[in-house]
N, C-alpha and C positions, 0 to 999 in steps of 0.2 A: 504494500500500500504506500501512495505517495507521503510526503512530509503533511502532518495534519495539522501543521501551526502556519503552513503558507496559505496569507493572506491576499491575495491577487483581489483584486478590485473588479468587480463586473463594469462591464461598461456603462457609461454614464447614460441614463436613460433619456427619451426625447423631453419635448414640452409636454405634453400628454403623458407622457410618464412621471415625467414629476408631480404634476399633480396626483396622480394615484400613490407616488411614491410619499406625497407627504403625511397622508393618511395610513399608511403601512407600516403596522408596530407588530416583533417577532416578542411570542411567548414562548419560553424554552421551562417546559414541565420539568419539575426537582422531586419530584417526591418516592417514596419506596424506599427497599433499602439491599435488594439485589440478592436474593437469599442464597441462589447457585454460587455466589464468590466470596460464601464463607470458605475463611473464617477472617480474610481481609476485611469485607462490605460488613458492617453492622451496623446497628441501630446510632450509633452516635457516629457511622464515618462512614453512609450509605455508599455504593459502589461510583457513582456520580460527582463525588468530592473526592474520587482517588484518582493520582494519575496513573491512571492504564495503561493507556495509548503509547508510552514510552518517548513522548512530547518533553516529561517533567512537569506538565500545565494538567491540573487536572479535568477530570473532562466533563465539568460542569464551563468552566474556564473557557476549552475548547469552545465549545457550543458559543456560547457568548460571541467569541471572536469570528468563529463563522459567519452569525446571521448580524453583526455589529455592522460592515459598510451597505446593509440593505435594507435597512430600516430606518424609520424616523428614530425610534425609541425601541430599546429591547427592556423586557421584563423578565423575571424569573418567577415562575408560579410556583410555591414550596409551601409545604406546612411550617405553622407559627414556631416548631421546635427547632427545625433548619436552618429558619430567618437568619439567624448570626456566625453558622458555618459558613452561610455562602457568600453571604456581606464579606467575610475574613477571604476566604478564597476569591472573590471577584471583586475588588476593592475599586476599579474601574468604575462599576456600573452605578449610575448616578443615584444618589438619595432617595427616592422615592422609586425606586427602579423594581419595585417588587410587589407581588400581589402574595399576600400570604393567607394561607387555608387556616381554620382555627383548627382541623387536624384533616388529613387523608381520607376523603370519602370518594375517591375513584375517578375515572376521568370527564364522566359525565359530567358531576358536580364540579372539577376544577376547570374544564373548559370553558363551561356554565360562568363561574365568579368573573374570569380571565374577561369575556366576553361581554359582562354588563358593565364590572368594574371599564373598560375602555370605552365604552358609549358613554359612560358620563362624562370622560374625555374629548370625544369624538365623535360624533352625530354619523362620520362614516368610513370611523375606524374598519381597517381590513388586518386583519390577525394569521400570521402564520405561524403555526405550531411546530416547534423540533425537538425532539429528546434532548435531555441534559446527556444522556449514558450511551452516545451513540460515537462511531470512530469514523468520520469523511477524509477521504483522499479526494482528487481533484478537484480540488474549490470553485473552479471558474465553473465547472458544470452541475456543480453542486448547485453556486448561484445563479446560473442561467434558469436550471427549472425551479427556482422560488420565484425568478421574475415570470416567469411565462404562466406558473401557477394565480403568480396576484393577479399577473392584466386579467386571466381567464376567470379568476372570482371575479372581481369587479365587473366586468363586463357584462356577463352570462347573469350575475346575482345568486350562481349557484356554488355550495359547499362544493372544495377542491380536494383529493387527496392526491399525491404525488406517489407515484407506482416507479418502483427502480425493477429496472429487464432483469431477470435471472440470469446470476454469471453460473452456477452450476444449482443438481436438481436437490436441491434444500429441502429436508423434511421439517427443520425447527422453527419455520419464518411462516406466518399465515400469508394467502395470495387475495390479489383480487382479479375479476377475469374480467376484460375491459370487452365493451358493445362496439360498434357504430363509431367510426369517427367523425368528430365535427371541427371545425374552423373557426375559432372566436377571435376577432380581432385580429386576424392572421397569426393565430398561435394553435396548436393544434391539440386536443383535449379528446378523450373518450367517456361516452358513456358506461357506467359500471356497471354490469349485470350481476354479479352477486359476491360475496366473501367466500374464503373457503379457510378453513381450519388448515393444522399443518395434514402435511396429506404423507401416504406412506413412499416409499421410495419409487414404486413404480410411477406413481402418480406426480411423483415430483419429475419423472425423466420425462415425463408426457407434457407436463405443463413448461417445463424448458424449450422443447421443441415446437410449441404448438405458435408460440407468441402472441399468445393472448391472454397469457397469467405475468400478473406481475408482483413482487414481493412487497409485502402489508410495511410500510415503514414505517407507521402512524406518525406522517409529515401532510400536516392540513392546511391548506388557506381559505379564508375565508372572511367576508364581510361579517362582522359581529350583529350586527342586526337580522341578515336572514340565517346564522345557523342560530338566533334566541327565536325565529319564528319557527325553526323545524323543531329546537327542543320544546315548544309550548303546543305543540303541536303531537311528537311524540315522545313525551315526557313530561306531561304536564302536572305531575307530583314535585321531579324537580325544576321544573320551571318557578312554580308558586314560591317553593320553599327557598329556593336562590334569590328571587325576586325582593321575599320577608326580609333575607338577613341580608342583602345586600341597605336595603331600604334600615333595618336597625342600625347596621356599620356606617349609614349616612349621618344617621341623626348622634352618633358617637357609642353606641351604646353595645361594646364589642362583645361583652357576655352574653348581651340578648342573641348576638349573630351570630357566636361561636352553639349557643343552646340549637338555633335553629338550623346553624348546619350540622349537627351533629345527627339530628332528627331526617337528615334527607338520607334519600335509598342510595343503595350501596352499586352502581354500574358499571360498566365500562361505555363510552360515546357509540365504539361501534353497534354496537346491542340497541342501547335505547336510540341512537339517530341514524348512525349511517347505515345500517344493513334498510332500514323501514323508509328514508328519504326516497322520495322520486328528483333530488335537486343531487344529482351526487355528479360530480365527473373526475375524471383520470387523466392525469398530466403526466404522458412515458418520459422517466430521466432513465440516466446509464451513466453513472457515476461509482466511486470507489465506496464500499460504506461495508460496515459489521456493527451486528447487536452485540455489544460486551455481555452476552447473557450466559457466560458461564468458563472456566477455568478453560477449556476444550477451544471455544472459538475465540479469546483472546489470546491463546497460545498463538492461532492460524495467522492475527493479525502484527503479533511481532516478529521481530529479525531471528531469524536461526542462525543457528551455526550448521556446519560443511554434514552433521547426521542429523539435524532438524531437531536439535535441544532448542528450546529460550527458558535460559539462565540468567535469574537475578539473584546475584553475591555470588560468594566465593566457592569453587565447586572441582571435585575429581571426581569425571565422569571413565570408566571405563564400558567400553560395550555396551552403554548405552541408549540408545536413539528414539527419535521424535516423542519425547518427555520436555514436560515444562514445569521447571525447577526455581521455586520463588523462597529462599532462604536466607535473608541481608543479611541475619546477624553471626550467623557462623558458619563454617564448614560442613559441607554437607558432600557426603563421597556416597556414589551409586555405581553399580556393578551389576553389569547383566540384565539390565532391564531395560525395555521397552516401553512407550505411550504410557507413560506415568506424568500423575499430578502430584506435586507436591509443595504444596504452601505450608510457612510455618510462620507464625505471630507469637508474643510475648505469653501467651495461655493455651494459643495451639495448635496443632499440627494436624493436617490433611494427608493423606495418601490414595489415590484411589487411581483407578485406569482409567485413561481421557475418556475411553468411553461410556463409562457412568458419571461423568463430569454432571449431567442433568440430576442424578441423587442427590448430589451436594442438598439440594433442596428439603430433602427428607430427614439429613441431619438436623435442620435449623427447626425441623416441625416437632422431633424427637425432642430438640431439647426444651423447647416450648411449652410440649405437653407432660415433660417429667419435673418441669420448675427450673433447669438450670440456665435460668435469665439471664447469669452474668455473664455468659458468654454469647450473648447475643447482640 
């Protein structure tokens, strides 16, 4: 993957872009806590506030810098508990530069805040969403389809997702399968026909080939006024209740709007808006990008060495190969073994074969459910 701290500037938009540009503010989602990249990611150092990517920037940081020359304003949408790791980590982003949740109630509900809170801003605020926990290589076309995304919300009035072409047949990335192509504005965009779950392996060689599935990046643009008409629309439980506590958080009154978001249903966006919208369209990028979702594919996305180790700290590898060996504080000597994980922190140590990398998750539920919170 290319350098993911190069900043290359998209090109300077027309007159007619500027204006939509002036109304175009990026919100990069903070929240969760990454639970496959225990026993690094935890509840006070979610996996979003770690540098991953091997930048040294963490990739909360990243993100920022990304969607920073394409926006009026970037915000970071994060629960109240967060608020001050990220301020520390992104010291950059200005004062008010933050929407914060009184806690984590999904993405429905945080898209939801994100979206009213900016209309009170902007009558026609256009909002593009990008993960905090995600690793972009080529920037120029990264930034190219956020631009081609905004003209096509703005124009159309319709919710945007940005669909990346499948570089191989992925079973761990949900798709979406694109309709119909149209022309907005001389940018060119598809109609979505439907979500699909991860699929199994054959299913994924078929939807590489077919060119009409694209991988789910939950990367959105959108006018903030018509995706609050599609959630009032189909969501109208959190519509009201976003609507209450945004209206308490006006009048100053943050206990009554932390009460009432506490009270909203627990979703994901895709679920309650976009699978049920008839306003959805598909902007194809082909750009460099990975989910840090788990020890296995942040292996894939750093530098090897000559038998496909990535090693961080000090390390005798014999006979070894394509293992990812994460051990700063001291020596760690491996012999004879192959696609191994192993991370070790101040309390503890992982071992498992990249190809259970996805159980990690089962540890964090294990210790959850027996009480040993502190290592969570």
């Amino acid at each position: 993957m290319t350098d993911p701290t190069n900043t290359t500037l998209p090109e300077p938009p027309s007159q007619g872009g500027r204006r939509l540009w002036e109304h175009l503010y990026a919100v990069i989602p903070a929240g969760g806590v990454g639970s496959r990249l225990w026993p690094r990611s935890r509840r006070h150092s979610p996996k979003h506030l770690l540098p991953l990517s091997g930048s040294g920037r963490p990739l909360v940081a990243e993100a920022y810098d990304r969607v920073k020359p394409l926006a009026r304003e970037v915000f970071v949408l994060t629960e109240e508990r967060q608020r001050q790791l990220i301020r520390e980590l992104v010291p950059e982003m200005a004062a008010d530069g933050m929407i914060a949740e009184p806690a984590a109630r999904g993405t429905t509900n945080a898209l939801g805040l994100a979206a009213l809170t900016l209309l009170d801003r902007d009558a026609d605020a256009l909002m593009v969403s990008t993960a905090a926990d995600h690793v972009v290589g080529d920037l120029p076309a990264f930034q190219r389809a956020v631009r081609t995304a905004a003209v096509v919300a703005e124009r159309s009035r319709q919710l945007v997702t940005i669909g990346l072409r499948p570089r191989y047949a992925a079973t761990g990335f949900g798709y979406i399968e694109a309709g119909p192509e149209t022309v907005i504005d001389g940018e060119t965009a598809h109609q979505v026909r439907r979500f699909v779950e991860k699929p199994d392996a054959a299913t994924a060689r078929q939807y590489l080939e077919d060119r009409r599935h694209f991988w789910n990046l939950n990367l959105f643009c959108w006018r903030c006024d018509v995706f609050v008409e599609e959630l009032q629309k189909h969501g109208p439980d959190h519509y009201r209740g976003l609507t209450q506590a945004v209206e308490s958080r006006r009048a100053g009154d943050e206990a009554g709007a932390a009460e009432m978001y506490a009270e909203l249903p627990l979703d994901a966006v895709d679920y309650t808006v976009l699978e049920k919208t008839d306003r959805l369209l598909l902007v194809p990028a082909d750009f460099e990008w990975g989910d840090v979702g788990s020890w296995s594919e942040l292996a894939d996305l750093l530098h090897h060495d000559e038998a496909g180790n990535v090693v961080e700290g000090m390390s005798v590898l014999i006979d070894t190969k394509n293992s990812f060996i994460s051990v700063p504080d001291k020596l760690v000597a491996v012999i004879g073994l192959s696609d191994l994980v192993v991370v070790d922190t101040e309390d503890a140590l992982l071992v498992c074969p990249k190809s259970r990398a996805q159980d990690v998750k089962k540890v964090v539920e294990i210790l959850g459910r027996t009480g040993k919170t502190q290592y969570l």
